[in-house]
C-alpha positions in Angstrom: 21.0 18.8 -16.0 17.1 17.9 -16.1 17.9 14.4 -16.7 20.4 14.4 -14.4 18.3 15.7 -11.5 15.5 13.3 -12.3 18.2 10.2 -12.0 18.1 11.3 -8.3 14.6 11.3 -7.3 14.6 8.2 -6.4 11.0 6.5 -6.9 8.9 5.2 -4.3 5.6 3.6 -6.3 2.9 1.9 -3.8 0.4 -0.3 -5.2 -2.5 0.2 -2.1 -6.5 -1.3 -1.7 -8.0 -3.4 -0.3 -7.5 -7.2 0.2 -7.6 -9.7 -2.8 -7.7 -6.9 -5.2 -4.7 -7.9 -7.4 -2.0 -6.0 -5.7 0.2 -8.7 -5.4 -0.7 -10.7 -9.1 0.2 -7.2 -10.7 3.5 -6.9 -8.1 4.9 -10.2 -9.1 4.1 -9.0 -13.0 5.9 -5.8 -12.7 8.8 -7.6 -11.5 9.8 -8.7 -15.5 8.8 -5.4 -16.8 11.3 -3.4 -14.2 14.0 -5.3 -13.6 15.9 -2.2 -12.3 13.2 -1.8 -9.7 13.4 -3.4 -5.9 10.7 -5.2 -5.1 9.0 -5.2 -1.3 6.3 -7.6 -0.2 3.4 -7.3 1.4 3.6 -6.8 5.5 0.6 -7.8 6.6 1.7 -11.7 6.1 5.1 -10.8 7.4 4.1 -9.8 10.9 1.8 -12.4 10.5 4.6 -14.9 10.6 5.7 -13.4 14.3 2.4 -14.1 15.4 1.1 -10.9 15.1 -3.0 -11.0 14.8 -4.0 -9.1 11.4 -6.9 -8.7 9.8 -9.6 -7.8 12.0 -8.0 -9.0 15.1 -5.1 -6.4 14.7 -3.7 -4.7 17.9 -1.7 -2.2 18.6 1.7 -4.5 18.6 0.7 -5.2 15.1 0.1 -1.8 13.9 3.6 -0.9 15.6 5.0 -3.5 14.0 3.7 -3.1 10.5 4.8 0.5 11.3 8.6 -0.3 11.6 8.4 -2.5 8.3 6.9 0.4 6.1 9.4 2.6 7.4 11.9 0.4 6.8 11.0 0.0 3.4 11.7 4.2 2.6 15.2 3.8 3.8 15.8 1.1 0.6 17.9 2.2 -2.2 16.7 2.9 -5.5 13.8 2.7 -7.3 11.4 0.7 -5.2 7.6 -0.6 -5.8 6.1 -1.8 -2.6 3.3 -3.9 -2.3 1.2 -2.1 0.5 2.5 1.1 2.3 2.1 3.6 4.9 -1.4 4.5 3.5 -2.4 1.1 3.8 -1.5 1.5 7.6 -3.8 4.4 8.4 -6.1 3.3 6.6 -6.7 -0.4 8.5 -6.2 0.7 11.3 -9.0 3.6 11.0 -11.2 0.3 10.9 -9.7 -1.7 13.8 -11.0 -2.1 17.0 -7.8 -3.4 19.2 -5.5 -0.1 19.0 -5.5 2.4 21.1 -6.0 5.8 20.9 -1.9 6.4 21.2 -1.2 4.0 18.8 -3.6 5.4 16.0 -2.1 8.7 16.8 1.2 7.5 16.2 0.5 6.0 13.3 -1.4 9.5 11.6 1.5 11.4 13.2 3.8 9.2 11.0 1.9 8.9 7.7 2.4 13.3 7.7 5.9 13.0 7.5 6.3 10.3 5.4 3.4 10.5 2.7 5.4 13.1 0.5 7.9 10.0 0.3 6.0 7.8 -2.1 6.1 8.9 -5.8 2.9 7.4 -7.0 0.1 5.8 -5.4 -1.9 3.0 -7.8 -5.2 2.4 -6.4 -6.8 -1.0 -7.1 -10.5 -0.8 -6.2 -12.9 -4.0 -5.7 -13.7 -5.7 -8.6 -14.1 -9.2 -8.0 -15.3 -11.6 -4.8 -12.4 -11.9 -2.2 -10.5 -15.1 -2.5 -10.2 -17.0 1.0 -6.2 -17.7 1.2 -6.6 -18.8 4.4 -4.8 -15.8 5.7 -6.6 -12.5 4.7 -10.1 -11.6 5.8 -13.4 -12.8 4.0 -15.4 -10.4 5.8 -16.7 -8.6 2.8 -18.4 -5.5 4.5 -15.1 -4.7 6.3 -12.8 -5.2 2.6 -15.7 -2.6 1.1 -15.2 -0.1 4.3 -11.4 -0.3 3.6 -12.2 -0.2 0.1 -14.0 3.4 0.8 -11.8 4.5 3.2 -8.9 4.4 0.4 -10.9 6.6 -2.2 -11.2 9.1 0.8 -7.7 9.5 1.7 -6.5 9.2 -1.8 -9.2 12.1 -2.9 -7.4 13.9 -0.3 -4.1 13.4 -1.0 -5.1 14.7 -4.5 -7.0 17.8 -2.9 -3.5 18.3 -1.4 -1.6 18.4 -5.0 -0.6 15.1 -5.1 -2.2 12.3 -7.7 -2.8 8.3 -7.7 -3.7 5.9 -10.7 -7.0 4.0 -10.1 -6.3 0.7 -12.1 -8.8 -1.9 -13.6 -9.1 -4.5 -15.9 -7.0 -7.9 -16.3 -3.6 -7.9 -14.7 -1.6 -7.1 -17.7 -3.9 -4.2 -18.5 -3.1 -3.2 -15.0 0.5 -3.4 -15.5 0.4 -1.5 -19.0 -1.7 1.5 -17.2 1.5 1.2 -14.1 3.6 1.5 -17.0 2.6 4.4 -19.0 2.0 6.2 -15.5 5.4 5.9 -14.0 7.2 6.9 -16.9 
């Protein structure tokens, strides 16, 4: 019956941090080592593509939008590892100047009923100079206040009974440390 039951509980695994912290190098390794896994990419570019501004220069309408893809991305089958969630939501848009107060509401409002969702949170904290894509911010004092803000609301979801795996080291270190966490 135990194995059964754990069958069902269905796993929601967020990689969350800050930008050009591995997230996505480590997503796209995971891929061949959990094969029965779906995989969800990042949101950020993806609103980007609409012509949403990010970064920095994010609004409210991005936010929102961002919103609707994370949430979208709980109602997938299966197990699921999504690079970026919810968390990464509140936590941006703590630091961004062009929402308004609704909108950050909202968003907190929403991340309450729907933190309990993910299964495990892996943390990936700064370790290495952001790399300018072209698309992701190089402001390095705003990646090491998003960077903070993280361990705070990861600290408190732990404070609240739940736990998170702080990664480090190369990507397929990062991936073995996933690994032996999820099981």
């Amino acid at each position: 019956m135990g194995r059964l039951l754990k069958k069902l509980v269905m796993k929601r695994i967020a990689l969350v941090g800050a930008s050009s912290v591995g997230k996505t190098t480590v997503y796209e390794l995971l891929k061949d080592r959990l094969p029965e896994f779906n995989f969800i990419n990042e949101s950020t570019r993806t609103v980007g593509k609409y012509g949403f501004p990010i970064n920095e220069d994010g609004t409210s309408e991005t936010q929102l939008a961002i919103s609707s893809f994370h949430l979208e991305a709980l109602l997938q089958p299966g197990d699921v590892i999504l690079d970026r969630c919810y968390l990464d939501l509140v936590v941006y848009s703590t630091y961004m100047e062009n929402i308004s107060d609704s909108t950050y509401n909202y968003i907190l409002d929403t991340w309450m009923r729907v933190k309990d969702q993910y299964t495990h949170f892996i943390y990936f904290p700064i370790e290495f100079a952001s790399v300018d894509d072209g698309v992701r911010s190089v402001n390095e004092g705003w990646r090491d206040a998003i960077d903070k803000q993280f361990e705070n609301n990861l600290k408190a979801i732990k404070a609240l009974g739940g736990d998170y795996l702080t990664v480090s080291g190369s990507p397929k270190q990062r991936v073995e440390q996933i690994l032996n966490y999820i099981k």
